[in-house]
Backbone as a chain_set.jsonl record, in Angstrom:
{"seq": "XXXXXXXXXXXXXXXXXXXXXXXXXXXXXXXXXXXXXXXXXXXXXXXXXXXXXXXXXXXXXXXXX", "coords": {"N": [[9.472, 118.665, 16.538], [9.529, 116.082, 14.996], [12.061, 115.255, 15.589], [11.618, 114.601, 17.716], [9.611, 112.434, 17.939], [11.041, 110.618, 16.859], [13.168, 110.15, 18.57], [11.41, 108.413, 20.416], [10.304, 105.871, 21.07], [8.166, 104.446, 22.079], [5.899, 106.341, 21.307], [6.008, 105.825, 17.815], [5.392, 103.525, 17.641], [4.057, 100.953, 15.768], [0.482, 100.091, 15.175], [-1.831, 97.885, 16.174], [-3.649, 95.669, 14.476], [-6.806, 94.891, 12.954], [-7.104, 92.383, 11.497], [-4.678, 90.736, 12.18], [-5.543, 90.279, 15.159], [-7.788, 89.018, 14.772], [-6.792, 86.957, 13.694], [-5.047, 85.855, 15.524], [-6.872, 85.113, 17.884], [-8.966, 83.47, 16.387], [-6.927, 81.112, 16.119], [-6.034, 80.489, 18.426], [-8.205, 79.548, 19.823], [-8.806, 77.725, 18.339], [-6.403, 76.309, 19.055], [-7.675, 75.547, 21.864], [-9.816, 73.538, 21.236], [-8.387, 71.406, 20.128], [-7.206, 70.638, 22.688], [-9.428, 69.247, 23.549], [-11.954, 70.855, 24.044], [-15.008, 71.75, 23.991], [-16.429, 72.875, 20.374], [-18.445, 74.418, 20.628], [-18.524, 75.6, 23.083], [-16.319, 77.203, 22.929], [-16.879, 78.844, 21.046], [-18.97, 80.22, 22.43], [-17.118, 81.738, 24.366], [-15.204, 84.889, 25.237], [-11.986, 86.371, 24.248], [-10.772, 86.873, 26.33], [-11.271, 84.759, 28.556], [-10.215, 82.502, 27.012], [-8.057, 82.946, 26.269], [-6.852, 83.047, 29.533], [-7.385, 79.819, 29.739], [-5.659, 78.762, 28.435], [-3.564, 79.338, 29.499], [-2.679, 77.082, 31.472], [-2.614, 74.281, 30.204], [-2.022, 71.566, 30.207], [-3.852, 71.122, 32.134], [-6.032, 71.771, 31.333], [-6.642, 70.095, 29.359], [-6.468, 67.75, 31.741], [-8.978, 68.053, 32.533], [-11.015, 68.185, 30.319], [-10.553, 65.327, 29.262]], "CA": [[8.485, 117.647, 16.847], [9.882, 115.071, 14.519], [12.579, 114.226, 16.094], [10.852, 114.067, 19.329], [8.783, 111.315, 17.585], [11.781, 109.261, 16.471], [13.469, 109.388, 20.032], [10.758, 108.11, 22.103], [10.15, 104.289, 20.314], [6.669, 104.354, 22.17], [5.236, 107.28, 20.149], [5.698, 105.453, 16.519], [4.859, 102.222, 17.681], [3.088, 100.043, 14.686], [-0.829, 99.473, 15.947], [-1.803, 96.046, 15.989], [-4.318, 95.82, 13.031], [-7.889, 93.996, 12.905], [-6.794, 90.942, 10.861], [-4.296, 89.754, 13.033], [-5.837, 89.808, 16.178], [-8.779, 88.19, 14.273], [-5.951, 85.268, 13.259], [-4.512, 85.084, 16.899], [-8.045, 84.463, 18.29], [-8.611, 82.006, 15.64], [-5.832, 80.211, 16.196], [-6.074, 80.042, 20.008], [-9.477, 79.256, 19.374], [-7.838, 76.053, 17.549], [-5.947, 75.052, 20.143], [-8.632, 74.864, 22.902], [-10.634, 72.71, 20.485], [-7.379, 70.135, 20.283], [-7.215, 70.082, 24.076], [-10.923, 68.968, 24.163], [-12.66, 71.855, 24.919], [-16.374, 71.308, 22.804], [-16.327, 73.943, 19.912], [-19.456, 75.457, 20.954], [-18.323, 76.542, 24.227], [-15.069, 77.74, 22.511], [-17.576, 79.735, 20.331], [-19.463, 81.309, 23.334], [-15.854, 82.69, 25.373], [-14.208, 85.914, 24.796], [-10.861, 86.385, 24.041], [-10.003, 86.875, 27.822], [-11.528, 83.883, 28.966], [-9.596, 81.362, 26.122], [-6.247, 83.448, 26.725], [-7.001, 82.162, 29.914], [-7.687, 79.047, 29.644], [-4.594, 78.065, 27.391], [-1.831, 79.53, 30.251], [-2.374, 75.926, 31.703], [-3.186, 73.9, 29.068], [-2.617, 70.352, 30.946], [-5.073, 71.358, 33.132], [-7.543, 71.756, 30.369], [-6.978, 68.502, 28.831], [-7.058, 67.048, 32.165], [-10.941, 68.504, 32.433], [-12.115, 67.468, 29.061], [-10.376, 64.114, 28.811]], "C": [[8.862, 116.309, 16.216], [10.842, 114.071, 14.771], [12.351, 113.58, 17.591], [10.307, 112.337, 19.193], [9.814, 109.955, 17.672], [12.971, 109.047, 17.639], [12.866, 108.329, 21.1], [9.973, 106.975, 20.774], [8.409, 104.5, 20.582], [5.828, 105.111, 21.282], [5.315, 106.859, 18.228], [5.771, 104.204, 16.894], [3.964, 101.791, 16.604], [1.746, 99.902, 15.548], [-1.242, 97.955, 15.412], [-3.537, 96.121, 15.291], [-5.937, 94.367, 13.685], [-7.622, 92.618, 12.828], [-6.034, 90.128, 11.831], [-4.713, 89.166, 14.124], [-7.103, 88.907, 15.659], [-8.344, 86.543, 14.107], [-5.065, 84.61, 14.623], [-5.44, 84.475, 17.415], [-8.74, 83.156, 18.074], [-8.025, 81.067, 15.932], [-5.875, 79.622, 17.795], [-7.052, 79.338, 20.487], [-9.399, 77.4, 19.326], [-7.461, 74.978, 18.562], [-6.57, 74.432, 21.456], [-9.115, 73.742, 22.68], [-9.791, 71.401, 20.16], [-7.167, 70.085, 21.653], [-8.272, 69.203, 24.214], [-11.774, 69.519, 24.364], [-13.91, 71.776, 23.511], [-16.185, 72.695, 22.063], [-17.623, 75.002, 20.279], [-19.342, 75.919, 22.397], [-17.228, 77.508, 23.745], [-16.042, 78.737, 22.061], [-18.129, 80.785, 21.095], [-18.523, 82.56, 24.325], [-15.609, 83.764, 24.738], [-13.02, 85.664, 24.914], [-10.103, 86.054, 25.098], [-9.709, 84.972, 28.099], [-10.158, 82.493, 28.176], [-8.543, 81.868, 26.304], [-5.803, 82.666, 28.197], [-6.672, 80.476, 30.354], [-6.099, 77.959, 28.746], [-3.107, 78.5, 28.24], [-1.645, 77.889, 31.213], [-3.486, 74.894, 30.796], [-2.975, 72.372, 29.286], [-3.815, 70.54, 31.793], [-6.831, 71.056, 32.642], [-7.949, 70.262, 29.607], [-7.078, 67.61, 29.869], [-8.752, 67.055, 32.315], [-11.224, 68.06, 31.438], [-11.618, 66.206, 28.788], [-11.711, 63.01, 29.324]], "O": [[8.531, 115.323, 16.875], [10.858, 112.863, 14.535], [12.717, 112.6, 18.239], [10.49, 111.388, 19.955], [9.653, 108.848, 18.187], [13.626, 108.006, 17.685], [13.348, 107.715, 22.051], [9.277, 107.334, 19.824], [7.569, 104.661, 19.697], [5.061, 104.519, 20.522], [4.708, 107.58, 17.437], [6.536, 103.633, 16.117], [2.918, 102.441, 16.585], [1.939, 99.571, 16.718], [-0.923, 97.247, 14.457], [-4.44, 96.72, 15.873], [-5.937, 93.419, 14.47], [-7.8, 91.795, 13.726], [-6.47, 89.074, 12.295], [-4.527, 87.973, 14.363], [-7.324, 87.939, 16.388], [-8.957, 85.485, 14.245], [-4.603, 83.481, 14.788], [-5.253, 83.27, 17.585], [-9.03, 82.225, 18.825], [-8.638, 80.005, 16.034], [-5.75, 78.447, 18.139], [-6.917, 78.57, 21.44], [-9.761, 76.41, 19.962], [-7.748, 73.819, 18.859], [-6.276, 73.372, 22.009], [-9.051, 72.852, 23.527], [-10.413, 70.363, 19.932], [-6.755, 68.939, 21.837], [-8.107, 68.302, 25.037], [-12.685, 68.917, 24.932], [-13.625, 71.755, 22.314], [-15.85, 73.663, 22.745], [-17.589, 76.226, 20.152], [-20.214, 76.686, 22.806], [-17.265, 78.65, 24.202], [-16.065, 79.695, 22.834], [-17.996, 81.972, 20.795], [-18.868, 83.647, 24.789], [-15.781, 83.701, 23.521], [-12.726, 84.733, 25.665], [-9.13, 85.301, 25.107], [-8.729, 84.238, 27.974], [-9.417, 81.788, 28.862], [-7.735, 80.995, 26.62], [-4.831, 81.913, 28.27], [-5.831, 80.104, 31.172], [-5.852, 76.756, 28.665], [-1.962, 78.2, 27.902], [-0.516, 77.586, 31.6], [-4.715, 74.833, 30.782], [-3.721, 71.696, 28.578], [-4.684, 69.67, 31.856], [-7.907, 70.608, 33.039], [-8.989, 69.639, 29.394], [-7.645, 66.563, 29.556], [-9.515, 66.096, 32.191], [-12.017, 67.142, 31.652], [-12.281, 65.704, 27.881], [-11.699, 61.827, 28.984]]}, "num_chains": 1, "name": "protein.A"}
C-alpha cells in the first residue's frame, strides 16, 4: 500500500490549508478595491464572483472609473 501511495503523486497531494485560502481571498479582495470596485460590495461577493471579476480586470476599471 505504501508504495502505491508514493507512485500515484495525486494520492499524497498537500491539502490546501484554511489560512491561505483566507490570504488569497484577502488579497484578491485588495485588488478589486484598487480597480475601483467600492469595498462594501467587495465585502458582500463570494470568492467565485471576485475570482471572476479580476480575469478581466480592464474591464472592471473601465466600470468603476
Amino acid at each position: 500500500m505504501a508504495t502505491t501511495l508514493q507512485r500515484n503523486p495525486n494520492r499524497s497531494r498537500p491539502s490546501k490549508s484554511a489560512g491561505a485560502k483566507a490570504k488569497r481571498r484577502k488579497v484578491q479582495s485588495r485588488r478589486l478595491v484598487a480597480l475601483g470596485v467600492d469595498q462594501a460590495v467587495v465585502d458582500l461577493m463570494n470568492s467565485t464572483e471576485i475570482r471572476t471579476m479580476l480575469k478581466h480586470p480592464k474591464k472592471v476599471a473601465a466600470a468603476n472609473a
